[in-house]
Each structure stands twice: as C-alpha cells, then as structure tokens.
N, C-alpha and C positions, 0 to 999 in steps of 0.2 A: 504494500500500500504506500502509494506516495504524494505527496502535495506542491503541485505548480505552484513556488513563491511569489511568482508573478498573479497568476491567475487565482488561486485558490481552490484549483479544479482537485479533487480527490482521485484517483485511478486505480485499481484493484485488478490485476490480472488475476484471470481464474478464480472469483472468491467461492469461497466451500455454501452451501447451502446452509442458513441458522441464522441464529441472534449473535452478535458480534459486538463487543464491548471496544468503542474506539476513545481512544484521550488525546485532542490535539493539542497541542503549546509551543507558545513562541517565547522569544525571549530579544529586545530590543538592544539599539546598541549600548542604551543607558542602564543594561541589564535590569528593567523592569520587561516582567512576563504576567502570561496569563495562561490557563486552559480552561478546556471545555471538550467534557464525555458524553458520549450520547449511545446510544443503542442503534446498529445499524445491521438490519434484517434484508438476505439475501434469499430469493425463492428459485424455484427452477424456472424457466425460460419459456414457454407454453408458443407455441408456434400460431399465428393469428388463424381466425377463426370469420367466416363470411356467412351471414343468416339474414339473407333474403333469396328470393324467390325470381328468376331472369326472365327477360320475355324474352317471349319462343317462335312469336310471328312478325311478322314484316307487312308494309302493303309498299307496294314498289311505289316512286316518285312522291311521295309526303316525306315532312322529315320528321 
C-alpha cells in the first residue's frame, strides 16, 4: 500500500479480500505530525450485470 505525496491517491496492488485496519501519518518539516485510522473493507470484484429486456424488431426507414 502506498501514498502519492503529491496526490494523496492511496494504491493497493492485489488487496486480500476483508476489513483492513489502515493508520496514515505525516510528519512536517517542523516535525509536527498527525494520523488518522480508518477501516478499509475490500470485497470481490463481481463482473457487471445488464437487466433489461432488447428490442427485437425493426421497421425499415423510421428511426
């Protein structure tokens, strides 16, 4: 798990499926810091899903 210093963007190659205890913290050049934990929950990947019904006829030259 890593964090864009720039961005802030989070990244996780491959996280394992479950609830995940993360704690981030910085620390400035004035050596005052902070953190902050949170709960971060990973589920499996479920492939999209289409629930409607298509038409099936045509009439030539309308649109």
């Amino acid at each position: 798990m890593t964090i864009n210093s720039i961005s802030g963007n989070l990244t996780w190659t491959n996280p394992l499926i479950g609830n995940h205890q993360v704690v981030v913290g910085v620390v400035d050049s004035l050596g005052l810091g902070a953190a902050q934990g949170f709960t971060l929950t990973t589920k499996t990947n479920s492939l999209p899903t289409i629930n409607s019904t298509p038409t099936t006829t045509a009439t030539p030259n309308t649109p």
